[in-house]
N, C-alpha and C positions, 0 to 999 in steps of 0.2 A: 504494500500500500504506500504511493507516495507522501512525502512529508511535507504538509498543507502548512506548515507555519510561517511566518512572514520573513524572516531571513534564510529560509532552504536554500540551501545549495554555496551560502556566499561566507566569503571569509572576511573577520576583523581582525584589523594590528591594533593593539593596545598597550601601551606606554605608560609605566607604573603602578603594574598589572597587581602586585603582589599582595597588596592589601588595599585597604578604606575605598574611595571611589574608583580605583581602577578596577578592584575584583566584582563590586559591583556590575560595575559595567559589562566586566567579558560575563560575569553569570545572565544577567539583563540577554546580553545579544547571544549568548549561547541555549538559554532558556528558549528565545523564538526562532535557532532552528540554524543560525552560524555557526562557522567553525571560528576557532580563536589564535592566531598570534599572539603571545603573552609576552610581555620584556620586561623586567624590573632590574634596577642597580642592583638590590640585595647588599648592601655594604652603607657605610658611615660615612658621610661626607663631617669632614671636624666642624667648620660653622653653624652647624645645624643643632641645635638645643636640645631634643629629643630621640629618643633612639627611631631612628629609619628600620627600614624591613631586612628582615632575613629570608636567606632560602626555605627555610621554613613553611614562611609566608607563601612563598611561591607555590608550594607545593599545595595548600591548602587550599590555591585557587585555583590548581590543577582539577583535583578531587572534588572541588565541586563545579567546574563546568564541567567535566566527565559524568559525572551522577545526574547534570539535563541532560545524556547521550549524545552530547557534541563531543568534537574535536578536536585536541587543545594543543597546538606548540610554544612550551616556556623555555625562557633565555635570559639567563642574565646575562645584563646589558646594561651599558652608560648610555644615557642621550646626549651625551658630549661626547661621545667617542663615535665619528661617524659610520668608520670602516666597520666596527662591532654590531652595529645599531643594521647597516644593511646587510651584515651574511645574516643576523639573526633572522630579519624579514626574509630572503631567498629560501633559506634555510625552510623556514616553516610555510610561504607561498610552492616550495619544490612538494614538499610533502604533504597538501593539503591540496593540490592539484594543480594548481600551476595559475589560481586567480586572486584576485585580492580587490576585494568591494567599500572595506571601510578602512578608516585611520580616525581612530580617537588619540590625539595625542594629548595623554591625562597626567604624565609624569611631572611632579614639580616639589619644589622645598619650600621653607620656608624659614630661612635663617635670621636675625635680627641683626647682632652684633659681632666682632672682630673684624681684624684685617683682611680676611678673605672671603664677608658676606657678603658686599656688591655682589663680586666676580662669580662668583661660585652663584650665587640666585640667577644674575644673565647668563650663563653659562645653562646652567638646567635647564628655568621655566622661559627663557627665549630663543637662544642658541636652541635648546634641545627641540622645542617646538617646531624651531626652522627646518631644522634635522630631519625630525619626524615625517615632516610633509615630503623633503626634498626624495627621499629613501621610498618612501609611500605611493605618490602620485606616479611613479615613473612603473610599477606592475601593472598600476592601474590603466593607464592609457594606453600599456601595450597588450592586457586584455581585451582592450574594446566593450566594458560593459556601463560604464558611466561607473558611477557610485557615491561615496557621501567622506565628505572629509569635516570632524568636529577638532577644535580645540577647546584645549578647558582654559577659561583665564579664570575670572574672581568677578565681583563686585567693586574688588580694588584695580579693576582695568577699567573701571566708567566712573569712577568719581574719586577725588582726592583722599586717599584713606592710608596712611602713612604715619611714623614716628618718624623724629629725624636719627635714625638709626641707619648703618650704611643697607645691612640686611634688608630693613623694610620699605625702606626707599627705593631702594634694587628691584623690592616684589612688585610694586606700583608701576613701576617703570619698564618690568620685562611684564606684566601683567596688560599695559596699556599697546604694549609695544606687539602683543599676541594680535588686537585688534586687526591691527594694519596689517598685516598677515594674514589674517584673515581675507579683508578686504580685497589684498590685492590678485591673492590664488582664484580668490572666489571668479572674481573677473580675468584671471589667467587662465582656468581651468574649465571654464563653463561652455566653452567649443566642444571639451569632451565631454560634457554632460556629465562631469565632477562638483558637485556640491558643495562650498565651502560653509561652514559656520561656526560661531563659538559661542561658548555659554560660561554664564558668570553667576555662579554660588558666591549666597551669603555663607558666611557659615559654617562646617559640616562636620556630623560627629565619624570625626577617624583621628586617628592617632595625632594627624598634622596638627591640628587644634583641639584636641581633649588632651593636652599635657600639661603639667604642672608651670613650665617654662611662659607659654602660648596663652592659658589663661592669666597669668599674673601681669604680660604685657597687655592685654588687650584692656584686664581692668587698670591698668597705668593710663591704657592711652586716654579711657575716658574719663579719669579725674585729674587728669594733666592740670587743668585749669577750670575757676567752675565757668559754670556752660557751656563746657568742652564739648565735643562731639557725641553725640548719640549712636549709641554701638547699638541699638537693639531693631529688631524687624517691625515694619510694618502690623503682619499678620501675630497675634500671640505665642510663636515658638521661638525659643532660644536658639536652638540650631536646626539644621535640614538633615535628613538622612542620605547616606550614599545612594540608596534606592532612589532616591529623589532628582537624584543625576543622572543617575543610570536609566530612568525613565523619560527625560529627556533627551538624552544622546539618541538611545532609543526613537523618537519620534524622527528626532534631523536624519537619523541612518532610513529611515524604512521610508516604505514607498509611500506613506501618509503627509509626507514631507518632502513630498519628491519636485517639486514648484521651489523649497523653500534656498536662499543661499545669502551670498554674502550678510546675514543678520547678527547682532548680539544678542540673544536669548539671556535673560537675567532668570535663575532661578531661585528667589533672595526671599520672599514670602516678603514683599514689599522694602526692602535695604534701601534699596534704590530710588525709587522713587520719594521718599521721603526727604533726601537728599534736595 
């Protein structure tokens, strides 16, 4: 009996596969019926406040897009290491049939402080972005089947939301900088009937931001000064869940969304707009 569900037959690369919203996502698109490319660092970048993912991780996002009976190729992988980043994808586009329909590129940090938190945040969440697509888009247009390219930025890529922290200000700035990338593939790629777009969470409970580090900056930023900033949602929830994204990327990837491109999708339960 053929398999009637809305991503049959097609494969996702996914970027920062191994936990909070990247594993989301590959279960999200492997649940309706994709196969998965999975790539995660799995190692510690030192800038980074909280502990990053382990092979562990990876594994447990193996096991469960296996258990929706998809098919899943994992890889650790740097998004700043270009040459790594594309045998990982040939790698898993050779043994998954030889096509590749989506790229969510979800991998990103989120450092504050030291000497190497600019560098090392542009490095990942824009560099790696760029990577992402560059490695991505080129299976894509030589299968000939159109398909859908998401980026994940933040809420801190459409509005001023920053500490003067070299880290945070790096996020704002490769976060804003994701946009334009966006924008401009969208209209580079739309000959092939490639879909660009990105989406920008408030929020989200994963490791990024439910750590002891990341909550104590975040209540700094909003008593800095009084009438400081407004750190809270719109809508009554403190944070968003990964599903939350994953259900998202979900709409931009599938044929529901198949009109939709160069857009910023906010999934912030009102962040944004209060703003």
């Amino acid at each position: 009996m053929p398999d009637e569900r809305s991503l049959s037959g097609r494969v996702a690369f996914i970027t920062g596969a191994a936990r909070g919203q990247g594993r989301a996502e590959a279960v999200k698109l492997a649940s309706e019926g994709a196969d998965i490319i999975a790539v995660d660092l799995c190692a510690q970048i030192a800038s980074v406040p909280y502990p990053m993912s382990t092979p562990d991780d990876l594994a447990a996002t193996v096991k469960l897009v296996e258990d929706t009976g998809a098919r899943i190729v994992a890889t650790q992988a740097d998004v700043r290491d270009r040459a790594a980043l594309k045998n990982a994808l040939k790698a898993g586009v050779e043994e998954l049939g030889g096509r590749l329909d989506i790229v969510v590129a979800n991998a990103g940090i989120a450092p504050m402080a030291g000497e190497s938190a600019w560098q090392d945040v542009i490095d990942v969440n824009l560099t790696g972005v760029y990577q992402t697509v560059e490695v991505g888009m080129r299976p894509m247009i030589k299968a000939g089947n159109g398909g859908s390219i998401v980026l994940i930025s933040s809420v801190a890529g459409l509005v001023g939301l920053a500490s003067p922290m070299a880290g945070s200000m790096g996020y704002a700035a490769a976060k804003h900088g994701i946009v334009g990338l966006m924008r401009a593939y969208a209209n580079i790629l739309a000959s092939q009937n490639i879909r660009v777009n990105s989406i920008h969470p408030a929020a989200v409970n994963t490791p990024m931001i439910d750590n002891e580090f990341i909550r104590s900056w975040l209540d700094g930023l909003a008593q800095e000064e009084q009438g400081g900033p407004d750190m809270g949602n719109a809508l009554p929830v403190q944070a968003l869940e990964p599903e939350d994204i994953a259900n998202a990327v979900y709409y931009l990837v599938s044929d529901a969304g198949r009109y939709v491109t160069g857009v910023t999708l906010p999934v912030d339960a009102g962040f944004v707009n209060k703003r």
